[in-house]
C-alpha positions as CSV (number, residue, x, y, z in Angstrom):
1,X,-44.3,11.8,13.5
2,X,-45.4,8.0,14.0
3,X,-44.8,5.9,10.8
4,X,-45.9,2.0,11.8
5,X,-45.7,2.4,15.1
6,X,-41.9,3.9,15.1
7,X,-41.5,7.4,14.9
8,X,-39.1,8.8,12.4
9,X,-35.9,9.2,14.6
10,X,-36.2,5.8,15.9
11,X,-36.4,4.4,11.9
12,X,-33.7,6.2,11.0
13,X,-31.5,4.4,14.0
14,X,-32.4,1.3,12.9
15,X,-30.9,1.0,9.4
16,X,-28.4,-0.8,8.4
17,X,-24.8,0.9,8.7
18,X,-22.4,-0.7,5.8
19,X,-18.7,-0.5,7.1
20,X,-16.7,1.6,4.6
21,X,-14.9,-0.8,1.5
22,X,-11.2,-0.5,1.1
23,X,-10.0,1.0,-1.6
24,X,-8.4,-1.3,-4.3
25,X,-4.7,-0.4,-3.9
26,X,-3.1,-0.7,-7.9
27,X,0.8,-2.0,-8.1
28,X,1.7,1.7,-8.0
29,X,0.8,2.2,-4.6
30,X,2.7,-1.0,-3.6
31,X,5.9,-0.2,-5.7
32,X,5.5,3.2,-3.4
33,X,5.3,1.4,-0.5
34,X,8.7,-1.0,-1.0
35,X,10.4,2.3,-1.9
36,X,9.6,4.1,1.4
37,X,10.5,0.9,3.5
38,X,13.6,0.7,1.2
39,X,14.4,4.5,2.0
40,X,13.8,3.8,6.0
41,X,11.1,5.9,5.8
42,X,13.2,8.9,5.1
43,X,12.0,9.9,1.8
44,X,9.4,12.2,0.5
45,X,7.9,11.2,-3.2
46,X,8.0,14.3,-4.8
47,X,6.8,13.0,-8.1
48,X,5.4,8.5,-9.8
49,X,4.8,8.5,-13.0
50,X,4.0,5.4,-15.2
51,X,3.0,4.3,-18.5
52,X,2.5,1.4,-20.0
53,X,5.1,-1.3,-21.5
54,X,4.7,-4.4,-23.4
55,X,7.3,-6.9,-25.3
56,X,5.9,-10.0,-27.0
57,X,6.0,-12.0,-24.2
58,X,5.1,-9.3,-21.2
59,X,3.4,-6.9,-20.3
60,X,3.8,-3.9,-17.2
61,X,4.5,-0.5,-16.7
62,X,7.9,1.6,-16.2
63,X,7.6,3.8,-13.0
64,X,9.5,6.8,-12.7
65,X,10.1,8.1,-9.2
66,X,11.4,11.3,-7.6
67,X,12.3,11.2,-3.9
68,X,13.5,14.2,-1.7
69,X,16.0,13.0,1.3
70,X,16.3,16.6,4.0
71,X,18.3,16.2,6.8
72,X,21.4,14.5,7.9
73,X,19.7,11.4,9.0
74,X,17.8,11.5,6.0
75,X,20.5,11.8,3.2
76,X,22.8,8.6,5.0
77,X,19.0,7.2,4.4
78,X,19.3,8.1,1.1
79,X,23.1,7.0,0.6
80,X,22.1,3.4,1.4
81,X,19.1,3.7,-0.8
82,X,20.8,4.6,-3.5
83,X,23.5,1.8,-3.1
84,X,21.1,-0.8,-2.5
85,X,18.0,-0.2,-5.0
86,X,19.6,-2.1,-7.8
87,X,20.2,-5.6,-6.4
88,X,16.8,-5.2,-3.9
89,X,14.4,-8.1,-4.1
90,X,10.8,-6.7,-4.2
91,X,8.0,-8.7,-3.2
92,X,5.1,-7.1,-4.5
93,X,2.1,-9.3,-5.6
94,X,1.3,-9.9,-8.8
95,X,4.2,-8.0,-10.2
96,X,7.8,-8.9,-11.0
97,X,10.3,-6.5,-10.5
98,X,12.7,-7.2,-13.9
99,X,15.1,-3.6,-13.4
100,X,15.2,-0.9,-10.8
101,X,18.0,1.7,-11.5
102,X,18.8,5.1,-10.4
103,X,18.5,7.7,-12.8
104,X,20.1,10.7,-10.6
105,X,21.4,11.9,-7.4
106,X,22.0,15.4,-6.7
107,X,23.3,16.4,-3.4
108,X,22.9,20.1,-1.5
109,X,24.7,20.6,1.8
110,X,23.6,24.5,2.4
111,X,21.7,25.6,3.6
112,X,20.6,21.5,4.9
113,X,21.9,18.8,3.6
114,X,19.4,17.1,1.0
115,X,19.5,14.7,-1.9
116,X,17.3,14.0,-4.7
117,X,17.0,10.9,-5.8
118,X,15.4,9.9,-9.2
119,X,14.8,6.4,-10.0
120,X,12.9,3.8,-13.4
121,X,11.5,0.5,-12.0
122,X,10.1,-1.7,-14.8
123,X,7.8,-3.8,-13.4
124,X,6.0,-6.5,-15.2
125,X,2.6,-8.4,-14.7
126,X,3.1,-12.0,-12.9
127,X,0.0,-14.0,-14.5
């Protein structure tokens, strides 16, 4: 079928293809992100919540976090996490990290050795 002097295949080529847009990644995402590079990469996030916080002066959220260390390698991983979340400077945009604290650990060595790990990060809006 000719339509001015293309045919139909040959109009359909010829549009426009718009690249995909990123999606918006929220401070959640980012706080997930510190906390896997903080964990070596060992952890799996077994469960982020958040809701909202406010003072007078600030506003933010309070994350909770549950992470799942499996393995050997993973649980050292996890060891040092654990030892090193507190006093970590994060460096996430827009966003001030004012506490980071773990909740709980508990360890299993049988039948593999695994550690969960459940952490509160109060993070507050940098404007």
């Amino acid at each position: 079928m000719r339509i001015e002097g293309r045919t139909q295949f040959e109009d359909q080529q010829s549009q426009t293809v718009r690249p995909l847009r990123k999606l918006r990644r929220g401070p959640a995402e980012h706080l997930r992100d510190a906390l896997a590079a903080l964990a070596q990469h060992h952890a799996t996030f077994v469960r982020h919540s958040e809701r909202a916080w406010a003072s007078i002066t600030f506003t933010g959220a309070r994350h909770s976090v549950e992470l799942f260390f499996d393995g050997a390698d993973a649980v050292a991983a996890g060891e040092e996490f654990v030892a090193c979340l507190p006093d970590h400077e994060f460096t996430i945009r827009g966003q001030i990290v004012a506490e980071a604290n773990v909740t709980s650990v508990d360890h299993t060595l049988l039948p593999a050795p695994r550690m969960e790990v459940s952490v509160e990060v109060l993070m507050l809006d940098d404007k």
